[in-house]
C-alpha positions as CSV (number, residue, x, y, z in Angstrom):
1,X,3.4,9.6,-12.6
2,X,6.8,9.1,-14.7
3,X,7.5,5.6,-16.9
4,X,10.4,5.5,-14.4
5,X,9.5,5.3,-10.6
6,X,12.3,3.8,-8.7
7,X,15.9,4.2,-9.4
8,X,19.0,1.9,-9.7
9,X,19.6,0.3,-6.7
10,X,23.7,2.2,-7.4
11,X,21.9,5.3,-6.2
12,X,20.3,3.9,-3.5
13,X,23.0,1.6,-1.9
14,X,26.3,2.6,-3.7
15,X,28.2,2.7,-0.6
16,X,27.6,-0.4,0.7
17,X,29.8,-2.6,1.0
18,X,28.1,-5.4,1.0
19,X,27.3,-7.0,-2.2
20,X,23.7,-5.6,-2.7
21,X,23.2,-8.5,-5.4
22,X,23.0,-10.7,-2.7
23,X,19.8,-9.0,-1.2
24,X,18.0,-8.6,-3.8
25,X,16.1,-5.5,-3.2
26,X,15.2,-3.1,-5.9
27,X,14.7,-3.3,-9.0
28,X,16.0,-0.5,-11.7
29,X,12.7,0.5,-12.9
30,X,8.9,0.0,-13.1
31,X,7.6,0.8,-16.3
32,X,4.7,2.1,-16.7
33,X,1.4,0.6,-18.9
34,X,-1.5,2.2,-19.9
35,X,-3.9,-0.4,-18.2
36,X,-3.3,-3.6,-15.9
37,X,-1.2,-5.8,-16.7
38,X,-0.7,-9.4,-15.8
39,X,2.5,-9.8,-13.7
40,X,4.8,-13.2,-13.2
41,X,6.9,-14.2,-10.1
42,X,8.3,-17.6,-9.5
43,X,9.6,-17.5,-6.0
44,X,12.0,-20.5,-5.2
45,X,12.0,-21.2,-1.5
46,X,15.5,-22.9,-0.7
47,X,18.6,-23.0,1.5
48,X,21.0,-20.0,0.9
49,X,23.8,-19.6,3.6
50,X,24.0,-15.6,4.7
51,X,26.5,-14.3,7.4
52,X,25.6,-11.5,9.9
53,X,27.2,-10.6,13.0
54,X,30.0,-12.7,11.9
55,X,27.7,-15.4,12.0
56,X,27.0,-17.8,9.1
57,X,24.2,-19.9,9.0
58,X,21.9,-21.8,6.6
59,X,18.4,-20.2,6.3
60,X,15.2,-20.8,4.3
61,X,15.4,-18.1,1.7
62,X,13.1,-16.6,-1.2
63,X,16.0,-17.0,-4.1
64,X,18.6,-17.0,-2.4
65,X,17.4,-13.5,-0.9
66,X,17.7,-11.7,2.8
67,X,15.3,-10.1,2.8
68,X,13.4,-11.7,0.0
69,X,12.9,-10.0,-3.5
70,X,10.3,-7.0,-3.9
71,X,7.1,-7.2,-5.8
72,X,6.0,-3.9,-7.9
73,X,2.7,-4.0,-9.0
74,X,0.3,-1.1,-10.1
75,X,-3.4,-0.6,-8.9
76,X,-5.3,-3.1,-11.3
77,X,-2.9,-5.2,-12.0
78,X,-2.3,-9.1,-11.9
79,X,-0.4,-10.9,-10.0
80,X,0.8,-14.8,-10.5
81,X,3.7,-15.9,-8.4
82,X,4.3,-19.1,-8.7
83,X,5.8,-20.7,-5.4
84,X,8.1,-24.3,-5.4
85,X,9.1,-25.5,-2.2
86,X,12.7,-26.6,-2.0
87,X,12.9,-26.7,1.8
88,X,12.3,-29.6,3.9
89,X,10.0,-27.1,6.0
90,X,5.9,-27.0,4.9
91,X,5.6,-23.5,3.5
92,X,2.7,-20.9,3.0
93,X,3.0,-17.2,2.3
94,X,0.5,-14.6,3.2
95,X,0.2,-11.1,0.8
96,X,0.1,-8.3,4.1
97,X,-3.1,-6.0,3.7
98,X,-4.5,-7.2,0.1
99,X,-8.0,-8.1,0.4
100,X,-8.2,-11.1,-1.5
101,X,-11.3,-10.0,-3.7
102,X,-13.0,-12.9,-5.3
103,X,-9.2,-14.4,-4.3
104,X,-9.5,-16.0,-1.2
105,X,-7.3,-19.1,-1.7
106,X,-4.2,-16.8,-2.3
107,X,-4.6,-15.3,1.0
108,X,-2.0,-17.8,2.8
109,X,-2.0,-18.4,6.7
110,X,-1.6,-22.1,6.9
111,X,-4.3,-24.6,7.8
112,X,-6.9,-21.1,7.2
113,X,-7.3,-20.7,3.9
114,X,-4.2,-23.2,2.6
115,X,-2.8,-26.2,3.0
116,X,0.5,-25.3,3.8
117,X,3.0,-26.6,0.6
118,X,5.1,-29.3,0.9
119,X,8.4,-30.1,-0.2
120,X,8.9,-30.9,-3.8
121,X,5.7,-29.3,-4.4
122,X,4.3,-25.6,-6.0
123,X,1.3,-23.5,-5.6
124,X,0.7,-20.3,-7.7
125,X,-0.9,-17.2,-5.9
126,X,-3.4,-15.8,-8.0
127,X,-5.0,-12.5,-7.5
128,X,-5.9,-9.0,-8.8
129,X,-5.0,-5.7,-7.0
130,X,-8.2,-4.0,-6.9
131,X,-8.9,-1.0,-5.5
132,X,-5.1,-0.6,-3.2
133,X,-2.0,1.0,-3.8
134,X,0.6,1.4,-1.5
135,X,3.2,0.2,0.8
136,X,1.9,-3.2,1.5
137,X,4.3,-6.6,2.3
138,X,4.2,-10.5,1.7
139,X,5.7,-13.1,4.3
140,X,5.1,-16.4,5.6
141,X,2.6,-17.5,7.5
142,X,3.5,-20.8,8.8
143,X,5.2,-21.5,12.3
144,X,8.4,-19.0,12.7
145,X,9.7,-18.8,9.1
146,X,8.3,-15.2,9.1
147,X,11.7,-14.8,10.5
148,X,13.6,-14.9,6.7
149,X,10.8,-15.2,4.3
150,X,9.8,-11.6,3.7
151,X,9.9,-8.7,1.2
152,X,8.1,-5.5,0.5
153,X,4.9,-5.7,-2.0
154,X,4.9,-2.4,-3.1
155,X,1.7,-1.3,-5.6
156,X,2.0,2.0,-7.1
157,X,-1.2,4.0,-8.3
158,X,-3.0,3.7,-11.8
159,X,-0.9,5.3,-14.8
160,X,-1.0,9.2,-14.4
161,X,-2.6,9.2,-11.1
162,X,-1.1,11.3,-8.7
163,X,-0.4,10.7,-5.5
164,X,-2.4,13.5,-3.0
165,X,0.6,15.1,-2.1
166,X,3.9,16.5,-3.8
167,X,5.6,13.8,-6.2
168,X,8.6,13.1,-4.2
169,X,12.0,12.9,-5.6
170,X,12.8,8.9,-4.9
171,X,10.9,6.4,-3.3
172,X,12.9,4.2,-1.0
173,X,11.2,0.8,0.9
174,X,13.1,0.4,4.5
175,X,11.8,-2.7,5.8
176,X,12.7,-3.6,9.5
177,X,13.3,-7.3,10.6
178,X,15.8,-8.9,13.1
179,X,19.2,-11.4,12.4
180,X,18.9,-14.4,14.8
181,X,22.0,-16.3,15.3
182,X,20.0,-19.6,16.1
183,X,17.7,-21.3,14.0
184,X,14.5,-19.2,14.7
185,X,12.6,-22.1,14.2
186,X,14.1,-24.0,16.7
187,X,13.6,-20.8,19.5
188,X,9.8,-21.7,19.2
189,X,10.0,-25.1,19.0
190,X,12.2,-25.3,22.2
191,X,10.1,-22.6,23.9
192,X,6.5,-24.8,23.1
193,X,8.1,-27.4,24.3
194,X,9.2,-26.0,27.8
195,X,6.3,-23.6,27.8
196,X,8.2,-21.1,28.8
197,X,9.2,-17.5,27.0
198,X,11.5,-18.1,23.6
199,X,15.0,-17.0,23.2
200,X,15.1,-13.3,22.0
201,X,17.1,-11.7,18.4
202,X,20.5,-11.4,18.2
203,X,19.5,-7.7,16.5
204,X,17.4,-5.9,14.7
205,X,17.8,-5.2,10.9
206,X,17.1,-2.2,8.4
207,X,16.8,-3.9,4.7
208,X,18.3,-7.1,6.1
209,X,21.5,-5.4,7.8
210,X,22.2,-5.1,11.6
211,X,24.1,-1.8,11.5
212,X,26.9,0.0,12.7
213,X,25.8,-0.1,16.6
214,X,26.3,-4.0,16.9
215,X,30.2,-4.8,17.5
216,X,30.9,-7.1,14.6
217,X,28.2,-6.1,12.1
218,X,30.6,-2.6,12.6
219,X,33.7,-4.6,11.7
220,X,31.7,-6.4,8.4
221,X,30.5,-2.4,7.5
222,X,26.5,-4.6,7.8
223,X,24.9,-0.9,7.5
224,X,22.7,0.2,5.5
225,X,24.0,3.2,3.6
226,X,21.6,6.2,2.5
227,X,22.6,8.8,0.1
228,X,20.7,12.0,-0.2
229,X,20.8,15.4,-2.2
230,X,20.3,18.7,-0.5
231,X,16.9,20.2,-1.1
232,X,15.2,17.3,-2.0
233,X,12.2,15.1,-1.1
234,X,11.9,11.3,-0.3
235,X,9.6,8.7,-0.2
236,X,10.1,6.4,2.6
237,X,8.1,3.4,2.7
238,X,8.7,2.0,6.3
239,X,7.3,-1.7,6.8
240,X,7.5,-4.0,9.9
241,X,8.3,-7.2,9.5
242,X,10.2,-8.3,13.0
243,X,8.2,-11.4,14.4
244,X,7.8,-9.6,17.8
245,X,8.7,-6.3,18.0
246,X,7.6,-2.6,18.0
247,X,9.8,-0.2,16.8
248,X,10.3,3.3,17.5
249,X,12.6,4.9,14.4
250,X,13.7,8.2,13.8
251,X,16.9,10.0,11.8
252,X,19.0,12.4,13.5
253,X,17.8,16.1,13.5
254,X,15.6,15.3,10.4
255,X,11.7,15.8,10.5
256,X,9.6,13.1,8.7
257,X,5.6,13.5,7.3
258,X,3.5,10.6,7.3
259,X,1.1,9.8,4.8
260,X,0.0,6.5,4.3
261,X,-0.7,3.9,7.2
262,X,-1.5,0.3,5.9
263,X,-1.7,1.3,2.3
264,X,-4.3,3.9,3.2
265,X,-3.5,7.9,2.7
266,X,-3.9,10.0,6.1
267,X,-4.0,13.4,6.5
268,X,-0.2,14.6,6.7
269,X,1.2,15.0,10.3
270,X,4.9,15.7,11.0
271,X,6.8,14.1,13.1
272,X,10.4,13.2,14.8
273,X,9.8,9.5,15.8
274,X,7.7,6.8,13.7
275,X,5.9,4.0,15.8
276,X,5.4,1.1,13.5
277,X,4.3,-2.3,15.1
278,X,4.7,-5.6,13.4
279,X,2.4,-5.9,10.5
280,X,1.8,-2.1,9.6
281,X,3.7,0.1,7.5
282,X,4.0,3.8,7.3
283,X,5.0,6.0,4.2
284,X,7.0,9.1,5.1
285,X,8.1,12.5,3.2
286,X,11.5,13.0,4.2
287,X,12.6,16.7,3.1
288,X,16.4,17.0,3.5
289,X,18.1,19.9,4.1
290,X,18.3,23.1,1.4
291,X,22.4,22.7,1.9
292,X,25.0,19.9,1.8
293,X,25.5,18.8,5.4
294,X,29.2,17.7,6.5
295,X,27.4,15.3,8.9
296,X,26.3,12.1,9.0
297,X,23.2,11.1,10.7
298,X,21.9,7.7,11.9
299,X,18.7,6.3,11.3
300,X,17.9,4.4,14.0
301,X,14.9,2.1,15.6
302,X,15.0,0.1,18.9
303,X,12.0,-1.7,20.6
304,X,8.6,0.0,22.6
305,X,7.9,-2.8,24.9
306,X,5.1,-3.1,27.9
307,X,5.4,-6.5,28.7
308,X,6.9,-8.5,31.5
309,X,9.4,-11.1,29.9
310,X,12.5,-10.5,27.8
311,X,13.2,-8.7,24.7
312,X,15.7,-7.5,22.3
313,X,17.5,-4.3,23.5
314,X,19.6,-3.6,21.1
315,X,19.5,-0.4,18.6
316,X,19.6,-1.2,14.4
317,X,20.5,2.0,12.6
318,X,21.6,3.2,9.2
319,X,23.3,5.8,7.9
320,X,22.1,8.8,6.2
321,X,24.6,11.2,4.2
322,X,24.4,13.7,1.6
323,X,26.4,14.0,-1.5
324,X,28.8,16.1,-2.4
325,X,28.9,18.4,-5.0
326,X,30.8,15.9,-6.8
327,X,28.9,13.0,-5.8
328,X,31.6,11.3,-4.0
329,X,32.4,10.5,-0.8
330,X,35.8,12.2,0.1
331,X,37.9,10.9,2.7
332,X,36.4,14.0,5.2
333,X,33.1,13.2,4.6
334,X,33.7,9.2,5.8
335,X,35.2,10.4,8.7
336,X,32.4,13.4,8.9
337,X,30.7,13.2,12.7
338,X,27.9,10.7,13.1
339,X,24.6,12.2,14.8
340,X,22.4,9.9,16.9
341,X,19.1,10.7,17.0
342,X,16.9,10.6,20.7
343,X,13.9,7.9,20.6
344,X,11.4,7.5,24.0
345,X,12.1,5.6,26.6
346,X,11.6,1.7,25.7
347,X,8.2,1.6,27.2
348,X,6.6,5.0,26.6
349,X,3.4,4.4,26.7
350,X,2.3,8.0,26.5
351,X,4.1,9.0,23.4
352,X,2.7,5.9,21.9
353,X,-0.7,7.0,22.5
354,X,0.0,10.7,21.5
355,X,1.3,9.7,18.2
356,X,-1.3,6.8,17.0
357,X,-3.9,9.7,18.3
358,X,-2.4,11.8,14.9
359,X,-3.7,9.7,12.4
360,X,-6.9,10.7,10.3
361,X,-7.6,8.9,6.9
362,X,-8.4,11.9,4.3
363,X,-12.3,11.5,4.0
364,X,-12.3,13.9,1.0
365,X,-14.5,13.5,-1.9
366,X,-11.3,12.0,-4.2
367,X,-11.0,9.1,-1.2
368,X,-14.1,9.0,0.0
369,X,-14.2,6.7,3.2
370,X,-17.6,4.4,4.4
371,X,-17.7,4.3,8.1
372,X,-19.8,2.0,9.3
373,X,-22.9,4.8,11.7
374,X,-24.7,1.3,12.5
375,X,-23.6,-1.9,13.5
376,X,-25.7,-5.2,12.8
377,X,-23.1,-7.4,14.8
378,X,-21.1,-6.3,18.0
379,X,-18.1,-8.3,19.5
380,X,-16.2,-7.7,22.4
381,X,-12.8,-9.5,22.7
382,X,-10.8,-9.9,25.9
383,X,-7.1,-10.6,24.4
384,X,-3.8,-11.0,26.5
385,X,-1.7,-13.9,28.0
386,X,-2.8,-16.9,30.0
387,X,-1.5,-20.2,31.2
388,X,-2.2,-24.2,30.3
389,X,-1.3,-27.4,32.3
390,X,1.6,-28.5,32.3
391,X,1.9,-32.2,31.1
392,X,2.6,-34.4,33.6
393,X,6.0,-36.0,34.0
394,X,7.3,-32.5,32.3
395,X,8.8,-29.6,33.8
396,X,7.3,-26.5,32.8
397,X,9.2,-23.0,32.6
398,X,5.7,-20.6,32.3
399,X,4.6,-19.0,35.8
400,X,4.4,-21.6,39.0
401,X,5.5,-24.7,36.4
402,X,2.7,-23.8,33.8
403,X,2.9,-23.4,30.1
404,X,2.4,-19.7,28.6
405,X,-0.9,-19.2,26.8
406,X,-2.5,-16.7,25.1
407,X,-6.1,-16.0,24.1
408,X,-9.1,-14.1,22.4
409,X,-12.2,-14.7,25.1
410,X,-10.1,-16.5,26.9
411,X,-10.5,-19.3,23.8
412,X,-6.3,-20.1,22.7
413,X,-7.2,-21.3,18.9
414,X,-6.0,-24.6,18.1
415,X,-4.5,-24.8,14.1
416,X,-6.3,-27.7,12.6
417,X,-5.0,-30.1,10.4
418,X,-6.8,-29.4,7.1
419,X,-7.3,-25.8,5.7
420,X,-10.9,-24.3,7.4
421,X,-11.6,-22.6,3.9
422,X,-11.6,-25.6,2.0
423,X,-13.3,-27.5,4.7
424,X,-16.4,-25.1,5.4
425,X,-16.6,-24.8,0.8
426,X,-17.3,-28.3,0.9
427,X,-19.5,-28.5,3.7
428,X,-17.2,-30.6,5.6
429,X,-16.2,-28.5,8.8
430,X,-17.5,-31.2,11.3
431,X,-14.2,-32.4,13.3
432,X,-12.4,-29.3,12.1
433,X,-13.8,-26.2,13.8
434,X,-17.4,-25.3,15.7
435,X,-19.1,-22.0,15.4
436,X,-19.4,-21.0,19.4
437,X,-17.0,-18.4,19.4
438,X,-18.3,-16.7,22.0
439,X,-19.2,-12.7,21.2
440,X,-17.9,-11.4,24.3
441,X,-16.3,-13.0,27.6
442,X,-17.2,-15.8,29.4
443,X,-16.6,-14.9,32.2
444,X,-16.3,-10.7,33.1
445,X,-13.7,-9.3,35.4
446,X,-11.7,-6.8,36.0
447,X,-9.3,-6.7,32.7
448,X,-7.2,-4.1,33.2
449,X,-6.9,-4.4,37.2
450,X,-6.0,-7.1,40.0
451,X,-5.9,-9.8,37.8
452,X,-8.2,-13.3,38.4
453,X,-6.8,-16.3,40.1
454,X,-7.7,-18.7,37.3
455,X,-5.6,-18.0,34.8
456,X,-6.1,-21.0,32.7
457,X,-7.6,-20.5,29.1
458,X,-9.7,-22.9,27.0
459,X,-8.4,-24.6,23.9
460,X,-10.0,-24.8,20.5
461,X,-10.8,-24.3,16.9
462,X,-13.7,-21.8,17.1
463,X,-15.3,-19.5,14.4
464,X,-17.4,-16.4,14.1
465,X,-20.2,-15.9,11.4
466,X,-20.8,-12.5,9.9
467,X,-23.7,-12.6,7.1
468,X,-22.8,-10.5,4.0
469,X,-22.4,-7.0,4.9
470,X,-23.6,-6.7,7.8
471,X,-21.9,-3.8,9.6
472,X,-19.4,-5.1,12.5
473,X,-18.0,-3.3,15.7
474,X,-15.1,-5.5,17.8
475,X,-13.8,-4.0,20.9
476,X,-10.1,-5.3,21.5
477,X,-9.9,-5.0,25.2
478,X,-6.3,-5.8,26.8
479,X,-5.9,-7.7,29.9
480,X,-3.8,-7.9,32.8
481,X,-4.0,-11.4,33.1
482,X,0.0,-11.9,33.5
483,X,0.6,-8.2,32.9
484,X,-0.5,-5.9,30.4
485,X,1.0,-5.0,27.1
486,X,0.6,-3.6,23.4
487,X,-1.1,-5.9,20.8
488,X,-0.7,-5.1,17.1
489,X,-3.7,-7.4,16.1
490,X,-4.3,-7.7,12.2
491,X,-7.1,-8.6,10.3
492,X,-7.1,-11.0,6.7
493,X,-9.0,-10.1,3.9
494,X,-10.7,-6.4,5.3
495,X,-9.4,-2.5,6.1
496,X,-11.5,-1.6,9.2
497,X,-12.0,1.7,11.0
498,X,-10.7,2.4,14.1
499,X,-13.5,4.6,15.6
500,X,-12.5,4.7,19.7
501,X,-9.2,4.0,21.9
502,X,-8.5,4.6,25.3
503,X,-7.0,2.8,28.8
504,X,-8.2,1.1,31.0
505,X,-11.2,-0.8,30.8
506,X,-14.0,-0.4,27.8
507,X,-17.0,1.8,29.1
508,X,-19.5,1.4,26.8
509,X,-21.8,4.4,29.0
510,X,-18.9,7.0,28.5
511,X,-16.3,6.1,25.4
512,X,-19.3,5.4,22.4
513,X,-19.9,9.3,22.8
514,X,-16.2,9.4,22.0
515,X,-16.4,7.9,19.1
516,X,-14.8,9.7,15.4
517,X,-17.3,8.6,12.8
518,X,-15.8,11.2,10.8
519,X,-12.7,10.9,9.5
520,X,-10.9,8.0,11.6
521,X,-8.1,6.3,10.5
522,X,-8.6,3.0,8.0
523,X,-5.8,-0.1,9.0
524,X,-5.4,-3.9,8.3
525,X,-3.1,-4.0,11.3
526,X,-4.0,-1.8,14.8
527,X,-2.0,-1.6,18.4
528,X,-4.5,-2.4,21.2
529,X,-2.9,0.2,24.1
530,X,-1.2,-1.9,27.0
531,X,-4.1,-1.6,29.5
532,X,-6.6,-0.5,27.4
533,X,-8.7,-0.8,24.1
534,X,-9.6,0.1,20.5
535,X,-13.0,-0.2,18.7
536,X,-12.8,-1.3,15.0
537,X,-15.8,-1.3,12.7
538,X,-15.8,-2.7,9.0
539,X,-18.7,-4.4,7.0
540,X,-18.3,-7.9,5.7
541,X,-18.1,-7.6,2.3
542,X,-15.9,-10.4,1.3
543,X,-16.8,-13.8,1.8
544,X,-14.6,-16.7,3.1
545,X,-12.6,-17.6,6.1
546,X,-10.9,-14.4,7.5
547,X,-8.3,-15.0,10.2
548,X,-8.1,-12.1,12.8
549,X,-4.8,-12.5,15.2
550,X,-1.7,-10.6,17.4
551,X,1.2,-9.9,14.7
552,X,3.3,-10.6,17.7
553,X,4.7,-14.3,16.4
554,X,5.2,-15.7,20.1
555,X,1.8,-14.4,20.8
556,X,0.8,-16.3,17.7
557,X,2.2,-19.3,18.5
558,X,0.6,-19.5,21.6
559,X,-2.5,-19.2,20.4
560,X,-3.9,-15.2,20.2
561,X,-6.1,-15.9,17.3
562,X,-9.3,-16.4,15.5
563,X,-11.3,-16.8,12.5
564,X,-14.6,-15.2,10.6
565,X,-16.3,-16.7,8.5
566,X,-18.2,-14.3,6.2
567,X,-21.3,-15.8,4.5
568,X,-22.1,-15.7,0.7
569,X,-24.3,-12.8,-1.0
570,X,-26.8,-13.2,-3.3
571,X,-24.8,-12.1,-6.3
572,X,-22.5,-13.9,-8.1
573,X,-19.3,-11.6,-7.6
574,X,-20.1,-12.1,-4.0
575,X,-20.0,-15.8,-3.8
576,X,-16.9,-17.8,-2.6
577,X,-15.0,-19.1,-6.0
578,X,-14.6,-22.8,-5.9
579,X,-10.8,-23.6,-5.3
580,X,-8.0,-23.6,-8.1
581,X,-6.8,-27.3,-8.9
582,X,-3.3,-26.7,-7.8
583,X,-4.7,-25.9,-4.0
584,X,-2.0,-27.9,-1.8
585,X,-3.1,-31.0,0.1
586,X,-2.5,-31.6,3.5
């Protein structure tokens, strides 16, 4: 690998006409070391006022950025980022995919492993990179602010190692988010209050901008702006970072090959149309043609969506051209035609399946894989929607005057008010969280069929213990509860195997023959199939407070989550670390 990875971000974006500056994105260059390096961000968190859709509003930014600034790291390295709270909002940001190695306080999720930051205050992530490269992504992990406070975390290989496939000509990150008009935070604070379903996204975004499909953002020229050569090969690192949205994306009458899911290589697959759910990302090889193409083509992504209540249905897109032979854009070419490319139907279920069928991790002797053949601890996990009471003297706008719910075993976790990690280090977990999460439902129905009549879940702040190592299998069954639909659920601090998938409901008799101990594909962040299931083994090798939970942030917020804890080993690198002194306070 070259001293000079990415390219100046005049090659990438030089036709936009929006001041790139103000985003942030990429930087000119990453130069290259012979071994790890330390590496320092301060990341300001304050007001910046941005204008989409001929919309301006005042959001909490990363500074000044939308989307926030990148963070290039090799494998090995260190990273510091020192984060100051300027906002009047309580703050914590989560690093998407790292495993937190002997770094468990820099992990993020609020009231987990962190007391969320508070204005006028700083905390500095701490950790080192070891063993991961690839297209991973940080955010916040408090309430809705997820919303604006993102940014890719790429992490490039070890000096000279090469990735296993052709080096590509650029590398590009495209990361996928959506422009809300309104203050997202108060969607969910207006929608937990009325317990009914939150306002949906004024659009969807590529790299921040709306595109050239949504009326105004045309008018404003809000599109993202991609310039190729003829004959050439690109990177495309695709990340998901909408609160509550699968994506399908594809580029007119271009081909893509994916090769890395979650930071993990696959074995290549081609393909028209990505699927990328909230929380994973997807690296492509994008081969453009051998000759100059007059055309234009769009690169576009619009929602896959099984559920029953409202969504965005709108289309983001960029736009792809190639150069000229004089790298310019001639008057012809900005007028050349615009192709749109064909994605599925908005709930295509099938496709869906066909495509996350495709992937494979490599499971060659240079990345060796360690499926789990035994497990020491199973799980079964109901997950979907459910309903709580409505309080009384309060109107209620969730089905027949309720209050939407979700829930893991039917359990909707309640956040407590101290972080669990520091609580359960110092022995002190009494009055914060019990450990009776229950292994498998409480009660069994039908979950994919006529769903129950009860359709109240239980509230609390439950935990499961794992001892060190021990091999783990979860089933992720969907339900039907209130309708079935997808769930991209993501776990902290682990890559797990996804060994089984199917629809309908989990039959232990027929689908463990099923099973690919092989070669199946590695993730941090898995779809569970609308009406049916997924298998995930891993062993639990990092100690610490690991929270497991739907990337869907509405989902989220009502309560589709759950924590590990994962004892101590005997040796010392496998110990918790006592905290740093600068851990926030609640």
């Amino acid at each position: 690998m070259g001293a000079l990875i990415f390219h100046p971000p005049a090659v990438i974006f030089g036709a936009l006409v929006l001041a790139i500056s103000s985003i942030g994105f990429f930087p000119s260059v990453v130069i290259a070391y012979p071994g790890p390096i330390t590496r320092h961000y301060t990341f300001d968190v304050r007001l910046q006022n941005v204008t989409r859709l001929c919309h301006t509003k005042s959001m909490v930014t990363v500074n000044g950025s939308f989307p926030g600034p990148p963070i290039y790291a090799r494998e090995g390295d260190r990273l510091v980022i020192k984060v100051i709270n300027n906002v009047n909002n309580n703050v914590s940001l989560h690093w998407h995919g790292i495993r937190q190695l002997q770094s468990q306080w820099s992990d993020g999720p609020a009231y987990i492993t962190q007391c969320p930051i508070q204005r006028g205050h700083s905390y500095v992530y701490n950790f080192t990179l070891t063993g991961q490269r690839g297209t991973f992504f940080w955010h916040a992990h408090i309430t809705w602010l997820r919303a604006t406070l993102y940014g890719p975390l790429i992490i490039l290989p070890k000096h000279n190692v090469p990735y296993p496939f052709a080096k590509p000509y650029k590398e590009i990150p495209i990361i996928f988010g959506e422009w809300w008009n309104s203050d997202s935070e108060a969607v969910i604070n207006q929608a937990l209050q009325s317990g009914g379903g939150p306002n949906v996204s004024d659009a969807y975004t590529l790299n921040g901008l709306p595109g050239p499909l949504y009326n105004c953002s045309q008018k404003q020229n809000e599109t993202l702006k991609l310039k190729v050569k003829a004959g050439k090969t690109y990177l495309l690192r695709l990340i998901n970072a909408a609160l509550n949205d699968e994506l399908f994306f594809s580029i007119a009458n271009h081909s893509v090959t994916v090769v890395e899911a979650d930071a993990l290589y696959v074995k290549p697959f081609k393909t028209d149309i990505v699927v990328i759910a909230p929380g994973q990302t997807t690296n492509v090889l994008l081969k453009t043609k051998p000759h100059h193409q007059q055309s234009r083509f769009l690169m576009a992504a619009r929602p896959y969506f099984t559920g029953t209540g409202t969504f965005d249905n709108t289309t983001t897109a960029g736009i792809l051209e190639y150069y000229t032979t004089t790298t310019t854009t001639t008057s012809k070419d900005h007028h050349a035609p615009l192709i749109r490319p064909t994605l599925p139907a908005i709930n295509d279920t099938a496709y869906v399946a066909n495509y996350t069928s495709k992937f494979r991790s490599l499971a060659n002797e240079k990345f060796p894989i360690r499926v789990p053949k035994t497990v020491d601890r199973s799980f079964f996990f109901t997950i979907g929607l459910g309903t709580s009471p409505c309080p009384k003297n309060q109107t209620c706008q969730g089905p027949n005057g309720t209050k939407f719910a979700a829930s893991m075993n039917n359990v909707s976790f309640v956040n407590p008010n101290t972080s669990m990690l520091q609580s359960y280090f110092f022995k002190k977990s009494n009055g914060v969280f019990t450990y009776d999460f229950p292994t498998s439902p409480l009660i069994k129905f039908n979950y994919t069929g006529t769903p129950p009549n009860n359709t109240m879940v239980m509230n609390g702040t439950k935990v499961a213990v794992l001892p060190f190592n021990a091999s783990v299998e979860v089933i992720l069954q969907d339900t039907s509860i209130l309708g079935a639909e997808s769930h991209p659920l993501h776990l902290h601090g682990y890559n797990f195997f996804v060994v089984g998938q199917g629809f309908g409901n989990f039959d232990p008799k027929k689908d463990l023959a099923k099973y690919n101990l092989v070669d199946p594909q590695e993730r941090n962040t898995v779809g569970v199939p609308s009406g049916g299931w997924v298998a995930i083994r891993f062993f639990a090798d990092n100690p610490g407070v690991w929270f497991m939970h739907c990337h869907f942030e509405v989902h989220l917020s009502w309560g589709l989550k759950m924590a590990w804890i994962v004892e101590d080993g005997k040796l010392p690198n496998q110990k918790l670390p006592p905290p740093p002194a600068d851990l926030p306070k609640c």
